[in-house]
C-alpha positions as CSV (number, residue, x, y, z in Angstrom):
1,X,64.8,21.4,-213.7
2,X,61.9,22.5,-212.0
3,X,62.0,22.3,-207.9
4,X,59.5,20.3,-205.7
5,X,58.7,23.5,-204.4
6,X,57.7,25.2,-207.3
7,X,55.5,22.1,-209.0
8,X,53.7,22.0,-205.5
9,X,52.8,25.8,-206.4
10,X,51.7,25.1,-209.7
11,X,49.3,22.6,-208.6
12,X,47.7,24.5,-205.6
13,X,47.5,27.2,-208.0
14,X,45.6,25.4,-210.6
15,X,43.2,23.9,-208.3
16,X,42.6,27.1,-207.0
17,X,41.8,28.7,-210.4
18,X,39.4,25.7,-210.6
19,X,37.3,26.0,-207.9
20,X,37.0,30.3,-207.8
21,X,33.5,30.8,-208.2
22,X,31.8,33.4,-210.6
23,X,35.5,34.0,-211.3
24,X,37.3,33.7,-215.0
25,X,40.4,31.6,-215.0
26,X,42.0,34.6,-216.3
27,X,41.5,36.9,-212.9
28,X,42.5,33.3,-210.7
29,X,46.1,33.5,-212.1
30,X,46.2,36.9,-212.0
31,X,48.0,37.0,-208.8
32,X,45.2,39.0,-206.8
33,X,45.4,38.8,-203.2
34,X,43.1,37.2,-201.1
35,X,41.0,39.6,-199.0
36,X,42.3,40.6,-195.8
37,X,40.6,38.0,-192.6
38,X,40.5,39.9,-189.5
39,X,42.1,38.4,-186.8
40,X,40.6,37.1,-184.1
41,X,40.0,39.0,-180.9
42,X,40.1,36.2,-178.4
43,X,43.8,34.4,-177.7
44,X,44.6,31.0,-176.8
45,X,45.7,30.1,-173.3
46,X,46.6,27.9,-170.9
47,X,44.9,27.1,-167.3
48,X,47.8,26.9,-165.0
49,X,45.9,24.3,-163.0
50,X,46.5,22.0,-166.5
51,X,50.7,21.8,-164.8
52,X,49.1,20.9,-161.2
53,X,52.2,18.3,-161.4
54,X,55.1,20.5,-162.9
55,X,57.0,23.6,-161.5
56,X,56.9,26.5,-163.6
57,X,60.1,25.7,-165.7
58,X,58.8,22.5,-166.8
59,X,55.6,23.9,-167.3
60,X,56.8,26.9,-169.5
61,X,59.3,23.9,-171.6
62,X,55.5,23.2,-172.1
63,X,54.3,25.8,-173.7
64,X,57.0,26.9,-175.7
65,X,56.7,23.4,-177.4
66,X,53.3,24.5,-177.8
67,X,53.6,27.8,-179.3
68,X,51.2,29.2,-176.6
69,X,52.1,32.6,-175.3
70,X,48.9,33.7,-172.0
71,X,49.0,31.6,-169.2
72,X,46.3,31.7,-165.8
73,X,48.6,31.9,-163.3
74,X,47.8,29.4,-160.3
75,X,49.0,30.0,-156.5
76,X,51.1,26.6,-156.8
77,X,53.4,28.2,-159.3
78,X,53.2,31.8,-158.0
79,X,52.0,31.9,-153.7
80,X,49.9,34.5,-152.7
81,X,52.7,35.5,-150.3
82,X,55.1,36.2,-152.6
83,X,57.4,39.1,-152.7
84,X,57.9,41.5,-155.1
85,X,60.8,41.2,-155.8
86,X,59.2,37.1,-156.2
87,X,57.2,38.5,-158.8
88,X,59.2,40.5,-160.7
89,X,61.9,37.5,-161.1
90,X,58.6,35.3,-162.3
91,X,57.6,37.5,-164.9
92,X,60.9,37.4,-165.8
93,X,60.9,34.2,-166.4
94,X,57.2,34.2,-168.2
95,X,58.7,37.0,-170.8
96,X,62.2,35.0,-171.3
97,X,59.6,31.9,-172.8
98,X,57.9,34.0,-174.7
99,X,54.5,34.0,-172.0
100,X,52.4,36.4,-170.6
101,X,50.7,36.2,-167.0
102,X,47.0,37.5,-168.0
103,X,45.5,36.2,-164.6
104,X,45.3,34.3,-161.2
105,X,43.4,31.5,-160.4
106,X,41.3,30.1,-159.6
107,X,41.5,31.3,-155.9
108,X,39.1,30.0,-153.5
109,X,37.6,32.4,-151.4
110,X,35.0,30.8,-148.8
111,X,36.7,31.1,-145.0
112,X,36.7,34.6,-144.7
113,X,36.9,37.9,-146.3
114,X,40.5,38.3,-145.5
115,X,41.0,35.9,-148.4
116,X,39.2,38.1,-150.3
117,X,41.3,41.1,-149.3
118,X,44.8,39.4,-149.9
119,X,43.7,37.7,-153.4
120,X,42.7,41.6,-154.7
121,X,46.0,42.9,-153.5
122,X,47.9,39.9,-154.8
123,X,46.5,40.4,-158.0
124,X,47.8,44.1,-157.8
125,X,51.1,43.2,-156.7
126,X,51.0,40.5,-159.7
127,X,50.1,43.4,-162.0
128,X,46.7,41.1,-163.7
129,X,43.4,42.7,-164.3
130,X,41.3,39.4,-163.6
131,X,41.0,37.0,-160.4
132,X,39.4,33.8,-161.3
133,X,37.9,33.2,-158.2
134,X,35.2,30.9,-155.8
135,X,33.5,32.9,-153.0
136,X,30.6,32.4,-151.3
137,X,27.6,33.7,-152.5
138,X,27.2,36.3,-149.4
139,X,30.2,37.9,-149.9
140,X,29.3,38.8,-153.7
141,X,28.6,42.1,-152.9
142,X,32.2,42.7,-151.2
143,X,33.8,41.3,-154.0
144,X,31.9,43.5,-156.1
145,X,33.0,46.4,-153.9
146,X,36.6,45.4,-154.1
147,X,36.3,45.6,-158.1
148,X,35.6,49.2,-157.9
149,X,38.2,49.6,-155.5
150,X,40.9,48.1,-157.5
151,X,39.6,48.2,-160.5
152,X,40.6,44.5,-161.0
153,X,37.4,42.1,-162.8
154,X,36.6,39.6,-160.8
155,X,35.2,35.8,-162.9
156,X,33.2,33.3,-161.1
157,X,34.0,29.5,-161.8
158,X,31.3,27.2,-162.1
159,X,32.2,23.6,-161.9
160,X,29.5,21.7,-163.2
161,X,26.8,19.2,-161.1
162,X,29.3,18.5,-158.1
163,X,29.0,22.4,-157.1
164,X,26.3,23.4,-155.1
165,X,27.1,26.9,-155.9
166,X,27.9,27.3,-159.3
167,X,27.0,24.4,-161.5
168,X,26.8,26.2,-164.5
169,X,26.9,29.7,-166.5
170,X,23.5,30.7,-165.6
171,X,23.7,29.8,-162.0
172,X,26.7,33.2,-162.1
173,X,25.0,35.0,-164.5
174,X,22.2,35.5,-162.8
175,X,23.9,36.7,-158.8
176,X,26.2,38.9,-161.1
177,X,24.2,40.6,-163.4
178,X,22.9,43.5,-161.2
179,X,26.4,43.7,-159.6
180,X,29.5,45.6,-160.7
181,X,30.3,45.2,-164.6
182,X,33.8,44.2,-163.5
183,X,31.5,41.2,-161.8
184,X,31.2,38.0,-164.4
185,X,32.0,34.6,-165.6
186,X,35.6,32.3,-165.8
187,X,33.1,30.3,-168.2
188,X,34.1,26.2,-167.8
189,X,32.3,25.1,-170.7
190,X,33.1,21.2,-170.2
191,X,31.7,21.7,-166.5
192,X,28.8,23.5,-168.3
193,X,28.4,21.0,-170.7
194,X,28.4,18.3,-167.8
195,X,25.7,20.0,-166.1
196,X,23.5,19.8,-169.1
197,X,23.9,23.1,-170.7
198,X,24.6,24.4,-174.2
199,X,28.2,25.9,-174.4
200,X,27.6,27.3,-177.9
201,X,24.1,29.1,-176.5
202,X,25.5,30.0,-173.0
203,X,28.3,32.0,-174.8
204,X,25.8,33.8,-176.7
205,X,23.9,34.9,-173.9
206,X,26.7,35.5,-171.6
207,X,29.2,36.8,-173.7
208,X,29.1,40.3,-172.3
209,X,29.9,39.0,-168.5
210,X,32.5,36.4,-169.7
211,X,36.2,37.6,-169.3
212,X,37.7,34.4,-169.3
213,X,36.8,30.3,-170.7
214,X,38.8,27.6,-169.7
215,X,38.6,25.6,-172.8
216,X,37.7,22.1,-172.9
217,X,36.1,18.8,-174.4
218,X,34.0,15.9,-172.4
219,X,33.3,12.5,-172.8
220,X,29.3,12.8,-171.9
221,X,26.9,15.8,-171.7
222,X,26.8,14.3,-168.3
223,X,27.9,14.4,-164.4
224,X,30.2,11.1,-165.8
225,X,31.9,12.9,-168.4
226,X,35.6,13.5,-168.6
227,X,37.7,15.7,-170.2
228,X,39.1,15.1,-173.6
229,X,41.3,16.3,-176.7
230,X,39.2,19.2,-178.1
231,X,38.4,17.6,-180.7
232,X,37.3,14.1,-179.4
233,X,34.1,15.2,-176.9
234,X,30.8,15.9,-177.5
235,X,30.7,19.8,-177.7
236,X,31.0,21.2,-181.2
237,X,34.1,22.8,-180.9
238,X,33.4,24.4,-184.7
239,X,30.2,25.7,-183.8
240,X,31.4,27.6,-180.4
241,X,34.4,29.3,-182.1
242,X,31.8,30.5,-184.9
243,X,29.7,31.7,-181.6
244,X,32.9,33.9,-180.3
245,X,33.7,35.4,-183.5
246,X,29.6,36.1,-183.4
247,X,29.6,37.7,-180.3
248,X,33.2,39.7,-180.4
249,X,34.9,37.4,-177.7
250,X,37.9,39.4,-176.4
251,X,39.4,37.1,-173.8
252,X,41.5,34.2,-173.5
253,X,40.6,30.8,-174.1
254,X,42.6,29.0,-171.9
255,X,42.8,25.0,-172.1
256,X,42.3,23.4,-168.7
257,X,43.1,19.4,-169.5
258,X,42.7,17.4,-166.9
259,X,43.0,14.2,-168.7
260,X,46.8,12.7,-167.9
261,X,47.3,15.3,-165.5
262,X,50.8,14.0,-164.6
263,X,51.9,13.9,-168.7
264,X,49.8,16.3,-170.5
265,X,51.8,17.6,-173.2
266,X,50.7,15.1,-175.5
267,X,46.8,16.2,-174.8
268,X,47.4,19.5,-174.4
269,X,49.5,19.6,-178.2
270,X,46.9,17.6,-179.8
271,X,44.3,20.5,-178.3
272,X,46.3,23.1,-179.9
273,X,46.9,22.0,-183.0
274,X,43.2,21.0,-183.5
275,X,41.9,24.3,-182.0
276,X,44.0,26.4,-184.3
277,X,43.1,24.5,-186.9
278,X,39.5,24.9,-186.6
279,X,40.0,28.4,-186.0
280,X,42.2,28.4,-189.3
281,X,39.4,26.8,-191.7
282,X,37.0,28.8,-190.2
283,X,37.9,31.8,-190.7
């Protein structure tokens, strides 16, 4: 008797051989594999600020539900004044759920330049490459400084109409772009989005000062929108993954869902799966 498994095959094996193109039904059966699709260089994340309400186990019971694996690592779950021996026992905990701690931040940086000294060593202690930070806009050129020093990049956060200083991508772009290359973007595209700006053409023109996105959907190209499910907003969620493939994207993509802050696994799961589903059709 032939298995449920095996009439299933038949069937998705005949409609393929149907709809190959300039392809004889002969070579369709044949058993040729498909051509190899290069994997994507970009990963999908999670903003630690998206478990603003959780401690770290609950938040890692999270993502292991989730089948997510780089996580931004906020001061919340991990204080700057953390030992090492603090550290270590986190990333222990990280690697034991299957997660890696790509970042910090965000980190706000606008009392004093101490805070800029102590988030650079943190960072070191921590063992990231990347601070997602806010500073004020005179001490870029410290921060800059402190890149070379340590060779850690350092990403600007723009949070959309509400920020005076960095509304938007090309508010950053444009204070970093004569700076340090290790200078750039921690690109919000919903706060982009919010502020009246093209997610889809900012990461095109950006792309080579963007080292992190924290991924997102809104209600309204608008100061009023919200964040959403990916796949319920108003930004083309298709159209900017095409764009990172486009432009070579090598960072994260980290979700930042500030919708049901205080129960967002169902948002956050419903983000996933339509995210990697996109990405999966698309490719």
């Amino acid at each position: 008797m032939e298995t449920r498994r095996a009439f299933i095959q038949k069937g998705l094996l005949g409609m393929s051989a149907a709809t190959v193109m300039g392809t004889s039904v002969a070579q369709a059966f044949s058993g040729s594999p498909r051509p190899a699709i290069a994997e994507d260089r970009f990963a999908l994340g999670i903003a630690g600020f998206s478990f603003a309400h959780f401690n770290i186990d609950e938040s890692l019971a999270m993502m292991k539900r989730m089948d997510v694996h780089f996580l931004c690592i906020k001061d919340f779950h991990l204080p700057l004044a953390s030992t090492d021996a603090e550290i270590a026992a986190f990333h222990e905990k990280l690697a034991a759920s299957g997660v890696t701690g790509y970042a910090v931040g965000p980190l706000y940086m606008t009392k004093s330049k101490a805070e800029i000294d102590n988030a650079f060593a943190y960072a070191k202690r921590v063992g990231v490459k990347l601070i997602v930070g806010i500073p004020n806009k005179e001490n870029l050129a410290y921060i800059a400084d402190k890149t070379a020093e340590y060779d850690i990049r350092y990403a600007i956060h723009n949070h959309g109409p509400e920020d005076k200083l960095y509304p938007n991508a090309t508010s950053i772009f444009e204070l970093v772009k004569d700076l340090d290359p290790r200078m750039g973007l921690c690109f919000d595209m919903g706060h982009n989005m919010r502020d009246g700006q093209d997610p889809v053409r900012d990461i095109k023109r950006y792309h080579k000062r963007i080292f992190d996105i924290h991924l997102k959907n809104v209600t309204a190209a608008d100061k009023d929108g919200k964040t959403c499910e990916l796949g319920r907003g108003v930004i083309d969620i298709p159209a900017f993954i095409k764009a990172l493939r486009k432009v070579g994207y090598d960072g994260k993509c980290s979700l930042e869902f500030e919708k049901d802050m205080k129960d967002p696994l169902a948002g956050l799961a419903e983000s996933v799966g339509y995210f990697k589903g996109v990405s999966d059709a698309s490719s």
